[in-house]
C-alpha positions as CSV (number, residue, x, y, z in Angstrom):
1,X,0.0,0.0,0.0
2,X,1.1,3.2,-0.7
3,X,1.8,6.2,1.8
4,X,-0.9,8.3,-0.7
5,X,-3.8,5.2,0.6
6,X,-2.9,6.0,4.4
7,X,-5.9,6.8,6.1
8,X,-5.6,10.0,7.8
9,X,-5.7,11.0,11.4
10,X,-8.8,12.9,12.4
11,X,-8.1,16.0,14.3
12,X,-8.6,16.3,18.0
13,X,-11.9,17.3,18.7
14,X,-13.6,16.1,15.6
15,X,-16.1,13.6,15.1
16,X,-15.0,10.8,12.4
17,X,-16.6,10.7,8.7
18,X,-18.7,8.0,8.9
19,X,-20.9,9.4,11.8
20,X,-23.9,10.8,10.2
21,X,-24.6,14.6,10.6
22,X,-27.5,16.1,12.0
23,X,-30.2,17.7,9.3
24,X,-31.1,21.2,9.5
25,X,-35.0,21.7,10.4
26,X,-36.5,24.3,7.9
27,X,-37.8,27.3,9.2
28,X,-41.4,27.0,10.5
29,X,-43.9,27.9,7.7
30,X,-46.4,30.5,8.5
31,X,-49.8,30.5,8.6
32,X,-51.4,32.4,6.2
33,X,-54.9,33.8,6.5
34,X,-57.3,33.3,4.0
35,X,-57.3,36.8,2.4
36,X,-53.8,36.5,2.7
37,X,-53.1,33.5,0.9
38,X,-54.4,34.4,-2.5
39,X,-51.8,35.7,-4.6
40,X,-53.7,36.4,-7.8
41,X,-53.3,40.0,-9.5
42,X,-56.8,41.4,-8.3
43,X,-56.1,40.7,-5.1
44,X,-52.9,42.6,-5.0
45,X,-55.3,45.6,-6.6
46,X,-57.1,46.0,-3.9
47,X,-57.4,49.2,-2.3
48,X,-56.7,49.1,2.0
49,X,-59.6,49.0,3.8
50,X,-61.3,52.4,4.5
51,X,-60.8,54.0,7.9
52,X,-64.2,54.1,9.9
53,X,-65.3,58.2,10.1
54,X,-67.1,59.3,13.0
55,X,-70.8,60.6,12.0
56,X,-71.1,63.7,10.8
57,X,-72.6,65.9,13.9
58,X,-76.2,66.9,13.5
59,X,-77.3,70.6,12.6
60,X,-77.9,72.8,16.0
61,X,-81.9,73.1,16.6
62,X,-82.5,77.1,15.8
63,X,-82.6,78.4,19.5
64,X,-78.4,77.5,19.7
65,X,-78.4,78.9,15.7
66,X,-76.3,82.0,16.1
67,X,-74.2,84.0,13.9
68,X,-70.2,83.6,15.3
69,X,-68.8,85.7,12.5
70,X,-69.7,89.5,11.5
71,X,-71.3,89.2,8.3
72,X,-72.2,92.2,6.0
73,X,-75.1,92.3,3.5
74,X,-78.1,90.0,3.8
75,X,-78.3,88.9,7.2
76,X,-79.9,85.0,8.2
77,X,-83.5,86.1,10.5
78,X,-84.8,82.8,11.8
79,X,-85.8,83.7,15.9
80,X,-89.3,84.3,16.0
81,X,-90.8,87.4,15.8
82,X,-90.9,89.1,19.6
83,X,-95.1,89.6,21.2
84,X,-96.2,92.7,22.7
85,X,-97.5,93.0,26.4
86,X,-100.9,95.0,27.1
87,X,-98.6,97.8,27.6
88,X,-96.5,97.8,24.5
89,X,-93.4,96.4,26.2
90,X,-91.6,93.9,23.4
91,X,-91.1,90.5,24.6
92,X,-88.4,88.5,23.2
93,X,-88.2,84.7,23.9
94,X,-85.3,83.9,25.7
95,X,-84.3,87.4,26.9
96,X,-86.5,88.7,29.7
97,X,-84.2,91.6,30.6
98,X,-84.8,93.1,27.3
99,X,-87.5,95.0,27.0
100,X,-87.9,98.1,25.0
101,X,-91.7,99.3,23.9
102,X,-91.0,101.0,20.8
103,X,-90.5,98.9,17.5
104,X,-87.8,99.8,15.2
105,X,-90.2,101.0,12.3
106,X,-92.0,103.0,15.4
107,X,-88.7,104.7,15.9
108,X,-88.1,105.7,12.2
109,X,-91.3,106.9,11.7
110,X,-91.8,109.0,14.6
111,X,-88.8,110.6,13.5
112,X,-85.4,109.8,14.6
113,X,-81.3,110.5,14.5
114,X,-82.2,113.5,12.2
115,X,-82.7,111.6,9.2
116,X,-79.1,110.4,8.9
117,X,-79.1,106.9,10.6
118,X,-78.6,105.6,6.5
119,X,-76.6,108.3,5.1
120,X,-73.5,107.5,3.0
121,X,-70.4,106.1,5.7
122,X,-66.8,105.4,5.6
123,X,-66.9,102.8,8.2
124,X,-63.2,102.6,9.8
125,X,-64.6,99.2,11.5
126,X,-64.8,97.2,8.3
127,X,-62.8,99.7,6.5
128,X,-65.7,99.8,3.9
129,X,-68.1,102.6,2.2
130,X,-71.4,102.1,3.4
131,X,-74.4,103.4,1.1
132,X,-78.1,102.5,0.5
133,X,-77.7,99.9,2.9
134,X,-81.1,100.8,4.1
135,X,-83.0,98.4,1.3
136,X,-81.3,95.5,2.7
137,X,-81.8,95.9,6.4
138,X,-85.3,97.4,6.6
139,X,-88.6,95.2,5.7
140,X,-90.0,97.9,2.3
141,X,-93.5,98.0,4.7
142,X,-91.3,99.7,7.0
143,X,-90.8,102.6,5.1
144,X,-93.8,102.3,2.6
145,X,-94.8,106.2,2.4
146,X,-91.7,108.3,4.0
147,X,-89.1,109.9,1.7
148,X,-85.8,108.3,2.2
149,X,-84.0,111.7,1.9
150,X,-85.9,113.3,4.9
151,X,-86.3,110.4,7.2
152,X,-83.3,108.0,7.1
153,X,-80.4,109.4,4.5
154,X,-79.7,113.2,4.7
155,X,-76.3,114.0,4.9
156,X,-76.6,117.3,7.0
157,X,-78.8,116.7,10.4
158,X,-82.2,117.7,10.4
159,X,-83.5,118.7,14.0
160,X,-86.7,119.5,12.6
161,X,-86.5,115.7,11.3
162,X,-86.3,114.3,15.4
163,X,-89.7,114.2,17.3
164,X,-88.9,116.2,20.4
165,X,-87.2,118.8,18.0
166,X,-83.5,117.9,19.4
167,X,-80.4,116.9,18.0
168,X,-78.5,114.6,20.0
169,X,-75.8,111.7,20.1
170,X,-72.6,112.0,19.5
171,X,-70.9,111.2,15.9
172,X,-70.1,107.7,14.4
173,X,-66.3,108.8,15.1
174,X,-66.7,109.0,18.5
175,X,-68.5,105.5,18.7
176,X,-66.0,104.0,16.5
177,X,-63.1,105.4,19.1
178,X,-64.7,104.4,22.0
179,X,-65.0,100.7,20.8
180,X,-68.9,100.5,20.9
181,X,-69.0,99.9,16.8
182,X,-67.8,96.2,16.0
183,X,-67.9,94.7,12.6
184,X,-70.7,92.9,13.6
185,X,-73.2,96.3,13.0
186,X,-71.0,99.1,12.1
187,X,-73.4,101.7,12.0
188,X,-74.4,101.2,15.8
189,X,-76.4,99.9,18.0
190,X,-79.9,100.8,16.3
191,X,-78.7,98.8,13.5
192,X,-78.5,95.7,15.7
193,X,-81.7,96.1,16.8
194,X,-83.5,96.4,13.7
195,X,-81.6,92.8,13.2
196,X,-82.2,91.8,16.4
197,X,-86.2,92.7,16.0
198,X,-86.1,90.9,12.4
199,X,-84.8,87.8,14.3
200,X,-80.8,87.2,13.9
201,X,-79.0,86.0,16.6
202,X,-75.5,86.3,17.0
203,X,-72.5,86.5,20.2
204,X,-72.8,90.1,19.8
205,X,-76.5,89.9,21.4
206,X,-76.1,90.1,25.5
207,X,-73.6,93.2,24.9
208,X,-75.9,95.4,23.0
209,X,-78.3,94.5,25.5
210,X,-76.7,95.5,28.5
211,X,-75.8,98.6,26.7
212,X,-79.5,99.1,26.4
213,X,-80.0,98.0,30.4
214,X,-77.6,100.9,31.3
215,X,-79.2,103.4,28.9
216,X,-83.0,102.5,28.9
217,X,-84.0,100.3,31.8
218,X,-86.9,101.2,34.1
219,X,-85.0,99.8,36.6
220,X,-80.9,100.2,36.0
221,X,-81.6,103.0,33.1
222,X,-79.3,105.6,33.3
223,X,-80.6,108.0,31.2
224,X,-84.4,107.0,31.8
225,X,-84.1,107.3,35.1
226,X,-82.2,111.1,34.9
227,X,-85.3,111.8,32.6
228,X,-87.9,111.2,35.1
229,X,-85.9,112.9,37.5
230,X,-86.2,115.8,35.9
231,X,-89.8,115.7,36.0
232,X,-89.9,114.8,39.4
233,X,-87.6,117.6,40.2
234,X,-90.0,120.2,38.3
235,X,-93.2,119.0,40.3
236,X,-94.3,117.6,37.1
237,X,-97.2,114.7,38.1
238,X,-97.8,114.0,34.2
239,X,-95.7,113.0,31.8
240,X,-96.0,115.6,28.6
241,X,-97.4,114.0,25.8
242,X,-97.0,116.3,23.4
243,X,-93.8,115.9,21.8
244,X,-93.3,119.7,21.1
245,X,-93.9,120.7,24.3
246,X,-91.3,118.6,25.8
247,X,-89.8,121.1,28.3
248,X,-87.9,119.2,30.9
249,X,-85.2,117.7,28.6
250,X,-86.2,117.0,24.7
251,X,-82.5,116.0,24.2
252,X,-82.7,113.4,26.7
253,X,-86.1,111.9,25.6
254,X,-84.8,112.2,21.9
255,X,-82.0,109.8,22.5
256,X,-84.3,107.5,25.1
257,X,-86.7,107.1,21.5
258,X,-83.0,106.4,19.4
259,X,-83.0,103.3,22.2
260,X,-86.6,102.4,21.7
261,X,-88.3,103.9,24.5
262,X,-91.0,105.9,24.8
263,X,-91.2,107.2,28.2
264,X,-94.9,106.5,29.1
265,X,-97.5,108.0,32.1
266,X,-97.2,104.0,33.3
267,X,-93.2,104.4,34.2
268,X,-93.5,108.0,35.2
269,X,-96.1,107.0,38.2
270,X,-94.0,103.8,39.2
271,X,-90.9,105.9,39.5
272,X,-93.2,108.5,41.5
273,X,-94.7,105.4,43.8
274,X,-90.9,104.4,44.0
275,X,-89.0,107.7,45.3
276,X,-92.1,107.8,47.6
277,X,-94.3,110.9,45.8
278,X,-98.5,110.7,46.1
């Protein structure tokens, strides 16, 4: 035999040839689902499932409809139309504290802010020209008959215009300066309530209204309560009821009307029967 036919040594450690080696164990194979085990080409089209949306939210019921941004033009009237108490008091749903007795036509047509409530404006609020917007905010039956000129757009201001024959108020300027005028009615207060009246309802509301609370309140009324001081003052133990003859303050009842109130005989005698006069 040759040295080449030797049978050669294993090396320490080593396990001889002719023990059999171990087989490897293939991976585990895994389960497939059954819309996972296809693999024909339409199935690989398929779009991913849709994610589940939550429902849409339903449409507030009208009395928690309000306007949350200033809008100009066309304005959305849905709250119903206010009733009227035995003694003309206004009587809005939902707002007992507001309460004036005068409507806004009533205030137009007994002659008001010296026929310039509608004149031509630059409103520095919006930063807009306002002009004619009168058509758009007033019902036509409200001003069926009066001459737009004399009652609600003159450019100068006509005393003779106002029903107690007095000019009073203080300019748009002064309003706008004071931060009274917001976008949301930039000619003023009587502007929001002629939408107010009409039914919109917006976040603006309970502002204007406590500005009217401080003005024209029987009870809180600043300036209606000065008024019928003045008559109690004079002796006076009627209210005048003719507008001409207003003598005690026609300035003061002239911007009490621009608020819609009309100082009646009713609150005179229960502001006497309050300060305690027979």
């Amino acid at each position: 035999m040759s040295s080449s036919s030797k049978p050669t040594k294993p090396r320490a450690g080593s396990k001889p040839d002719t023990e059999p080696r171990p087989r490897r164990r293939a991976a585990p194979t895994k389960k497939l689902a059954a819309s996972d085990s296809s693999s024909s080409d339409s199935d690989a089209a398929l779009p991913p499932p849709a994610k589940k949306r939550r429902p849409a939210k339903p449409a507030p019921p009208p009395d928690e409809r309000r306007q949350e941004a200033p809008r100009q033009g066309p304005q959305d009237y849905w709250a119903p139309p206010p009733t009227r108490t035995e003694d003309g008091v206004l009587v809005f749903e939902g707002y007992p504290d507001f309460g004036p007795n005068l409507t806004p036509e009533e205030v137009i047509r007994r002659g008001s802010f010296g026929a310039t409530y509608y004149r031509p404006i630059h409103s520095s609020v919006i930063k807009a020209d306002l002009a004619n917007d009168h058509v758009i905010d007033l019902p036509p039956e409200w001003i069926e008959g009066l001459d737009p000129k004399k009652t609600l757009t003159s450019s100068r201001y006509l005393e003779g215009a106002n029903r107690f024959g007095a000019k009073c108020g203080q300019t748009l300027e002064a309003w706008e300066q004071s931060g009274w005028i917001t976008p949301w009615d930039p000619r003023g207060w009587f502007q929001w309530y002629i939408r107010f009246y009409r039914g919109r309802r917006t976040a603006d509301d309970m502002r204007q209204i406590g500005r009217w609370k401080a003005c024209a309140h029987a009870q809180s009324g600043r300036w209606l309560r000065v008024f019928m001081g003045k008559y109690l003052k004079a002796g006076k133990t009627r209210m005048e009821s003719d507008p001409r003859k207003e003598a005690q303050s026609p300035v003061v009842r002239q911007v009490l009307q621009h608020w819609g109130v009309d100082v009646t005989e009713k609150m005179y005698q229960e502001f006497r029967a309050e300060k305690g006069v027979a």
